[in-house]
N, C-alpha and C positions, 0 to 999 in steps of 0.2 A: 308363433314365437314362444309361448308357453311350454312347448315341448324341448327348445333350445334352453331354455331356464332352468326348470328342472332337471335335463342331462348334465346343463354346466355345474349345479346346485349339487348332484349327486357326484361329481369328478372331481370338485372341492374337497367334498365330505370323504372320498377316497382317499386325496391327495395327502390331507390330513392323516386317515390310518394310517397312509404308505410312510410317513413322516415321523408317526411314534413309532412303528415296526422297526423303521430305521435305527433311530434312540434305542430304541431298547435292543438291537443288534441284530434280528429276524431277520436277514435278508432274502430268505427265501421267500417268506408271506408277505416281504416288502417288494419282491420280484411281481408276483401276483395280482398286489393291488395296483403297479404299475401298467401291468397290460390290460386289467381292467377298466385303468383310466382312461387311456390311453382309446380302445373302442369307445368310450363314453363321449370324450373329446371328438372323436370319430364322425358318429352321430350327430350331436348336439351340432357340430359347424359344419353338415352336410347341407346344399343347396334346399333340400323342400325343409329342412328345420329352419332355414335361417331368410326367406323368401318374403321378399316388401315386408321389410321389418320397420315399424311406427317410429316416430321420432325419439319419443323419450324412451322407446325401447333399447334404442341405443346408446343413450345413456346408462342402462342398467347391463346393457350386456356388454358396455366399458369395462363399468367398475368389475363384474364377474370374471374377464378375460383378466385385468390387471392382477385380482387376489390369485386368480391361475399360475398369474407369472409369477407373482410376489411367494407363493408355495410353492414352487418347482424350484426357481433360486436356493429358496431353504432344502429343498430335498436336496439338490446337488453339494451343498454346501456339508451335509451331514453324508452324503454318500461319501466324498473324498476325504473327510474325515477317519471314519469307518475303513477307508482303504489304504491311509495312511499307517494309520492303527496297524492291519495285517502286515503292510510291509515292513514295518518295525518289527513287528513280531515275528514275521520268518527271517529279520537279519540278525535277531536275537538268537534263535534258535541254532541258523548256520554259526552263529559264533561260539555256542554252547556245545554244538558236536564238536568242531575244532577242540576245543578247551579237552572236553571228555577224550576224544581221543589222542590227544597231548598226556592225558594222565596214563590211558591205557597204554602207551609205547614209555612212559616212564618206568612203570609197575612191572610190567614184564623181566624175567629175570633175563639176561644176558647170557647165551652160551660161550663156554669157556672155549678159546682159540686154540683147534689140534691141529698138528702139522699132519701137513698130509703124506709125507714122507713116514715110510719105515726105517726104524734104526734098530740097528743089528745087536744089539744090546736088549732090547724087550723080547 
């Protein structure tokens, strides 16, 4: 059961990086520490880790699962944040090419309207 402890103890301490990565906007090395929780979690609640586990050990591998959850809520809470953020920012952007190309069809000079007739005069 000590090896269940320690896998949950180090997927914590992940969860956590994966948590400031996010904060601070990294989603790529936020990606990373995710799938490496993610095996951690793998491990750690596989049948020979987790096999005639003592009484009060399940009390401590309560409290470890629940801080599990209580950090993963926080990560998704900051993930959709984060992706809230970009959707704004590519509805800003789509509105700012609009704009920009609104100036460029102003600024263009206007060709003068020639008849497309010949007159016998020029």
């Amino acid at each position: 059961m000590h090896a269940a402890f320690a896998l949950l103890d180090k997927a914590i301490e992940l969860g956590r990086l994966e948590l400031a990565h996010l904060s601070a906007g990294d989603v790529d090395k936020a990606g990373e520490l995710a799938f490496g929780r993610d095996d951690m979690l793998n491990q750690a609640l596989s049948n020979e880790n987790l096999a005639g586990p003592a009484e009060g050990d399940l009390d401590a591998l309560m409290s470890r699962l629940l801080e599990l959850k209580d950090l993963q809520a926080q990560i998704i809470d900051e993930a959709s944040r984060l992706r809230q953020d970009v959707a704004a920012k590519l509805r800003r952007t789509g509105q700012e090419q609009k704009r920009h190309a609104g100036y460029g069809r102003s600024t263009r000079p206007v060709p003068r309207v020639q008849s497309r007739f010949i007159s016998r005069n020029s």
